[in-house]
C-alpha positions in Angstrom: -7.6 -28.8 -2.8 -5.4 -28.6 -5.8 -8.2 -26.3 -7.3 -7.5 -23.6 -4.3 -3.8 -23.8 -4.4 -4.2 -22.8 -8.5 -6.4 -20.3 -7.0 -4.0 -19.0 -4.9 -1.1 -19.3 -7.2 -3.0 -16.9 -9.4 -3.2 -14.9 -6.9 0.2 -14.2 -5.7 1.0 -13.7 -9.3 -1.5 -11.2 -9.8 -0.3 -9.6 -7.0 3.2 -9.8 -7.7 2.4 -8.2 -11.1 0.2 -5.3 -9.8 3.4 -4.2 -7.4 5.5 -3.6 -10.4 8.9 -1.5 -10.2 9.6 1.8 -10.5 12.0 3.6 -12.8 13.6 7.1 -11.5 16.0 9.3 -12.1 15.8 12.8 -10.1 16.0 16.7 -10.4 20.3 17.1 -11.4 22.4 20.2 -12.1 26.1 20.5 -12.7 28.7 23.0 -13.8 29.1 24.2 -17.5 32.4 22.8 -18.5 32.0 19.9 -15.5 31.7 16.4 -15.2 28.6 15.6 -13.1 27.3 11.8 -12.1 23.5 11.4 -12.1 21.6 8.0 -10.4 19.3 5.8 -11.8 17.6 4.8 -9.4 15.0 1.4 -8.6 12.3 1.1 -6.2 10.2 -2.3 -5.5 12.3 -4.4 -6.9 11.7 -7.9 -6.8 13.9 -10.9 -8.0 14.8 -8.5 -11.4 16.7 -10.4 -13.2 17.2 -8.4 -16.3 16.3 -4.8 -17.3 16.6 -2.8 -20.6 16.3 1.2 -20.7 16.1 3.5 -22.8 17.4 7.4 -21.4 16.5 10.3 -23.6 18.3 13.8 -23.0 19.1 16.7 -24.6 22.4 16.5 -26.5 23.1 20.4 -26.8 23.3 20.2 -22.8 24.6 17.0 -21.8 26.8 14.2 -23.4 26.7 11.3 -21.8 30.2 9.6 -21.1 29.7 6.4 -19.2 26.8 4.1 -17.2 28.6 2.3 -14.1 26.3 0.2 -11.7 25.9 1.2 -8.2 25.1 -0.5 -4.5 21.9 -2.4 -6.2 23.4 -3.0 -9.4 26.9 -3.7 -8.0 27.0 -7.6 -9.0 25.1 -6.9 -12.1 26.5 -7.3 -15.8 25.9 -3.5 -17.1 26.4 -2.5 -20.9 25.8 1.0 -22.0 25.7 2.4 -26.0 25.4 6.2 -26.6 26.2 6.4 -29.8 23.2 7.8 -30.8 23.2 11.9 -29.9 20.8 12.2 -26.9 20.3 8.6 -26.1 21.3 6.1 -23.5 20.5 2.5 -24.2 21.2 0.9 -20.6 21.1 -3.3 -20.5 21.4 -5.1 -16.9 21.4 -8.6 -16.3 21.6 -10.0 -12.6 21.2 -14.1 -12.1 21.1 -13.7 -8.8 18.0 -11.2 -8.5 18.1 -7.2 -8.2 15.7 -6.9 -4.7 15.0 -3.8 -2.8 14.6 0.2 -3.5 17.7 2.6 -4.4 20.3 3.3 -6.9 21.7 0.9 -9.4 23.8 2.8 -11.9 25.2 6.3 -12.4 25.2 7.5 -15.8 28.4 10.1 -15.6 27.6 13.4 -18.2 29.8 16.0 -19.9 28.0 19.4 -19.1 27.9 21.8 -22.5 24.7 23.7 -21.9 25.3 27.4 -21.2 24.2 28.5 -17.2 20.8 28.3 -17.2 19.9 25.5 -19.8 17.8 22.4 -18.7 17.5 19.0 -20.2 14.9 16.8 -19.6 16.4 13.2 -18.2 13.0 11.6 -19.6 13.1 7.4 -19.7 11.6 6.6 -22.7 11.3 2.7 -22.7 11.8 -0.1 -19.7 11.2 -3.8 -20.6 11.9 -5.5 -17.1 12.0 -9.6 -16.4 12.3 -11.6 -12.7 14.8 -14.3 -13.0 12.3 -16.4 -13.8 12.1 -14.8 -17.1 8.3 -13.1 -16.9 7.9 -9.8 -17.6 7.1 -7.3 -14.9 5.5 -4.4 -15.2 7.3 -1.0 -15.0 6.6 2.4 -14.2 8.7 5.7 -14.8 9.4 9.2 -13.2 12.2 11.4 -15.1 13.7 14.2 -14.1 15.7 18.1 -15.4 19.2 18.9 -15.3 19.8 22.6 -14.8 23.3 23.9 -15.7 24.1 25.7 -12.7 27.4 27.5 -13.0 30.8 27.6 -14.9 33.3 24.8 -13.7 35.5 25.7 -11.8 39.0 25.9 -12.7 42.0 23.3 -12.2 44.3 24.0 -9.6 47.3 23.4 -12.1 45.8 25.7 -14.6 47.2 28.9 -12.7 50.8 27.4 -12.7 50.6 26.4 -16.3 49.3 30.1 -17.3 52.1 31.1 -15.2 54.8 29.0 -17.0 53.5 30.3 -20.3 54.4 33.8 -19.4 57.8 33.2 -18.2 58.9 30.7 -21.2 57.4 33.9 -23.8 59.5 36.4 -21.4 62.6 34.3 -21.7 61.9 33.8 -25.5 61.4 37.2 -26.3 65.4 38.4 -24.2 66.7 36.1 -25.7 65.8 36.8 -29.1 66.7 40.7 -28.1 69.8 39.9 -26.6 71.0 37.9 -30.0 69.7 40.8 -32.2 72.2 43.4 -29.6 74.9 41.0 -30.2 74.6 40.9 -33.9 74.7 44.9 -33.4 
Protein backbone atom coordinates (compact mmCIF):
# COMPACT_ATOMS: atom_id res chain seq x y z
CA UNK A 1 0.00 0.00 0.00
CA UNK A 2 2.16 2.82 1.06
CA UNK A 3 4.54 1.61 -1.87
CA UNK A 4 1.62 2.52 -4.50
CA UNK A 5 0.61 5.70 -2.99
CA UNK A 6 4.66 6.79 -3.35
CA UNK A 7 4.08 5.50 -6.73
CA UNK A 8 1.43 7.61 -7.41
CA UNK A 9 2.72 10.63 -5.61
CA UNK A 10 5.54 10.45 -8.24
CA UNK A 11 3.26 10.43 -10.54
CA UNK A 12 1.15 13.46 -10.10
CA UNK A 13 4.41 15.22 -9.66
CA UNK A 14 5.68 14.16 -12.84
CA UNK A 15 2.79 15.14 -14.33
CA UNK A 16 2.41 18.33 -12.76
CA UNK A 17 5.97 19.07 -13.96
CA UNK A 18 5.51 17.98 -17.63
CA UNK A 19 2.30 20.61 -17.86
CA UNK A 20 4.59 23.46 -17.17
CA UNK A 21 3.51 27.25 -17.83
CA UNK A 22 3.78 29.31 -20.55
CA UNK A 23 5.30 32.65 -20.94
CA UNK A 24 3.82 35.15 -23.83
CA UNK A 25 3.81 38.26 -24.86
CA UNK A 26 2.05 39.04 -28.48
CA UNK A 27 2.54 40.78 -31.92
CA UNK A 28 2.19 44.99 -30.56
CA UNK A 29 2.39 48.24 -32.46
CA UNK A 30 1.97 51.78 -31.38
CA UNK A 31 2.35 55.39 -32.51
CA UNK A 32 5.83 57.13 -32.87
CA UNK A 33 5.73 59.75 -30.15
CA UNK A 34 2.83 57.51 -28.15
CA UNK A 35 2.49 55.74 -25.08
CA UNK A 36 1.29 52.12 -25.82
CA UNK A 37 0.61 49.25 -23.01
CA UNK A 38 1.68 45.77 -23.98
CA UNK A 39 0.46 42.31 -21.88
CA UNK A 40 2.32 39.68 -20.45
CA UNK A 41 0.51 37.20 -20.54
CA UNK A 42 0.38 33.39 -18.54
CA UNK A 43 -1.17 30.24 -19.62
CA UNK A 44 -1.43 26.92 -17.43
CA UNK A 45 -0.79 28.30 -14.45
CA UNK A 46 -0.88 26.36 -11.52
CA UNK A 47 -0.53 27.41 -7.75
CA UNK A 48 2.57 30.02 -9.07
CA UNK A 49 3.65 31.43 -6.37
CA UNK A 50 6.60 33.36 -7.53
CA UNK A 51 7.97 34.31 -10.98
CA UNK A 52 11.16 36.18 -12.21
CA UNK A 53 11.48 37.48 -15.92
CA UNK A 54 13.72 38.74 -17.81
CA UNK A 55 12.09 41.13 -21.10
CA UNK A 56 14.68 42.06 -23.77
CA UNK A 57 13.71 44.81 -26.42
CA UNK A 58 15.13 47.08 -28.55
CA UNK A 59 16.04 50.41 -26.82
CA UNK A 60 16.22 52.66 -30.06
CA UNK A 61 12.35 51.78 -30.47
CA UNK A 62 10.84 51.36 -27.21
CA UNK A 63 11.61 52.63 -23.56
CA UNK A 64 9.96 50.97 -21.20
CA UNK A 65 8.23 53.21 -18.45
CA UNK A 66 6.33 51.02 -16.05
CA UNK A 67 5.18 47.03 -15.32
CA UNK A 68 1.67 47.17 -13.53
CA UNK A 69 -0.09 43.70 -12.78
CA UNK A 70 -3.21 42.82 -14.41
CA UNK A 71 -6.61 40.58 -13.75
CA UNK A 72 -4.13 37.37 -12.85
CA UNK A 73 -1.55 39.29 -11.33
CA UNK A 74 -3.97 41.77 -9.57
CA UNK A 75 -3.25 40.49 -5.84
CA UNK A 76 0.32 39.94 -6.63
CA UNK A 77 3.41 41.87 -5.20
CA UNK A 78 5.01 43.20 -8.65
CA UNK A 79 8.55 45.00 -8.83
CA UNK A 80 9.93 46.13 -12.13
CA UNK A 81 13.88 47.66 -12.71
CA UNK A 82 14.72 48.98 -16.26
CA UNK A 83 17.58 50.60 -15.66
CA UNK A 84 19.39 48.75 -17.81
CA UNK A 85 18.75 50.11 -21.82
CA UNK A 86 16.63 47.42 -23.42
CA UNK A 87 15.84 45.34 -20.43
CA UNK A 88 12.90 44.59 -18.13
CA UNK A 89 13.68 42.59 -15.05
CA UNK A 90 9.94 41.64 -13.86
CA UNK A 91 9.67 39.92 -10.06
CA UNK A 92 6.05 38.61 -8.93
CA UNK A 93 5.33 37.05 -5.80
CA UNK A 94 1.69 35.76 -5.04
CA UNK A 95 1.11 33.67 -1.51
CA UNK A 96 -2.03 32.82 -2.39
CA UNK A 97 -1.22 31.01 -5.86
CA UNK A 98 -1.35 32.61 -9.63
CA UNK A 99 -4.03 29.70 -11.29
CA UNK A 100 -5.43 29.90 -14.72
CA UNK A 101 -4.45 31.30 -18.36
CA UNK A 102 -4.45 35.19 -19.28
CA UNK A 103 -2.75 38.37 -18.65
CA UNK A 104 -0.88 39.36 -15.47
CA UNK A 105 0.97 42.50 -16.04
CA UNK A 106 1.18 45.26 -18.70
CA UNK A 107 4.51 46.65 -19.18
CA UNK A 108 3.56 50.41 -20.47
CA UNK A 109 6.36 51.68 -23.44
CA UNK A 110 7.50 55.12 -24.72
CA UNK A 111 7.44 54.67 -28.62
CA UNK A 112 10.85 56.35 -30.34
CA UNK A 113 11.24 54.12 -33.27
CA UNK A 114 10.62 55.99 -36.58
CA UNK A 115 7.21 54.43 -38.60
CA UNK A 116 8.13 51.34 -39.67
CA UNK A 117 10.76 50.03 -37.03
CA UNK A 118 10.19 46.76 -35.11
CA UNK A 119 11.52 45.52 -31.85
CA UNK A 120 11.61 42.16 -30.94
CA UNK A 121 9.70 41.78 -27.32
CA UNK A 122 11.90 38.39 -26.87
CA UNK A 123 11.82 36.93 -22.98
CA UNK A 124 15.01 36.01 -22.26
CA UNK A 125 14.94 34.16 -18.83
CA UNK A 126 11.79 32.73 -16.58
CA UNK A 127 12.69 30.98 -13.20
CA UNK A 128 9.07 30.04 -11.99
CA UNK A 129 8.11 28.35 -8.30
CA UNK A 130 4.39 26.94 -6.96
CA UNK A 131 3.83 28.06 -3.50
CA UNK A 132 5.18 25.26 -2.41
CA UNK A 133 8.57 26.53 -3.38
CA UNK A 134 9.46 23.85 -6.37
CA UNK A 135 10.44 24.90 -9.43
CA UNK A 136 8.27 24.62 -12.45
CA UNK A 137 9.18 24.38 -15.60
CA UNK A 138 8.61 27.26 -18.08
CA UNK A 139 8.24 27.76 -21.63
CA UNK A 140 8.27 31.11 -23.79
CA UNK A 141 6.73 32.73 -27.01
CA UNK A 142 7.89 36.54 -27.70
CA UNK A 143 6.57 38.67 -29.92
CA UNK A 144 7.45 42.31 -32.47
CA UNK A 145 6.33 45.74 -31.92
CA UNK A 146 5.92 47.59 -35.24
CA UNK A 147 5.74 51.43 -34.98
CA UNK A 148 2.76 52.09 -36.86
CA UNK A 149 2.16 55.82 -37.26
CA UNK A 150 3.02 59.26 -35.74
CA UNK A 151 0.99 60.14 -32.47
CA UNK A 152 -1.42 61.93 -32.81
CA UNK A 153 -1.55 65.33 -31.59
CA UNK A 154 -3.07 66.86 -28.18
CA UNK A 155 -6.27 68.49 -28.32
CA UNK A 156 -4.78 71.55 -26.31
CA UNK A 157 -1.81 71.70 -28.61
CA UNK A 158 -3.85 73.75 -31.30
CA UNK A 159 -4.97 76.31 -28.63
CA UNK A 160 -1.54 76.66 -27.24
CA UNK A 161 -0.06 77.27 -30.94
CA UNK A 162 -2.78 79.64 -31.12
CA UNK A 163 -2.00 81.59 -27.92
CA UNK A 164 1.58 81.74 -29.08
CA UNK A 165 0.70 83.76 -32.10
CA UNK A 166 -1.49 86.17 -30.50
CA UNK A 167 0.84 86.94 -27.26
CA UNK A 168 3.97 87.52 -30.36
CA UNK A 169 1.19 89.75 -32.33
CA UNK A 170 0.47 91.71 -29.18
CA UNK A 171 4.30 91.87 -28.40
CA UNK A 172 5.34 92.98 -31.57
CA UNK A 173 2.29 96.45 -31.52
CA UNK A 174 3.12 97.10 -28.65
CA UNK A 175 6.71 97.49 -29.14
CA UNK A 176 5.69 99.47 -32.52
CA UNK A 177 3.28 101.59 -30.87
CA UNK A 178 6.08 102.68 -28.14
CA UNK A 179 8.73 103.28 -30.84
CA UNK A 180 5.66 105.88 -32.73
CA UNK A 181 5.29 107.40 -29.50
CA UNK A 182 8.94 108.02 -28.85
CA UNK A 183 8.63 109.62 -32.63
Amino acid sequence: MKRSMIIIIFLFALIGQAAGLTVSMSDAGGAKGGITKVPLNISDALALGSMDIVLKYDPSVLRAMTVEGKRLGENAYIEANSANKGEVAIALADSRGINGDGTFATVTFEVLGGIGSTSPLTIEKVTAHNIDLSQISATTSGGIFKVTSEAPREAGDDIMVMLAITAVSTALMLIRWKEKEKR
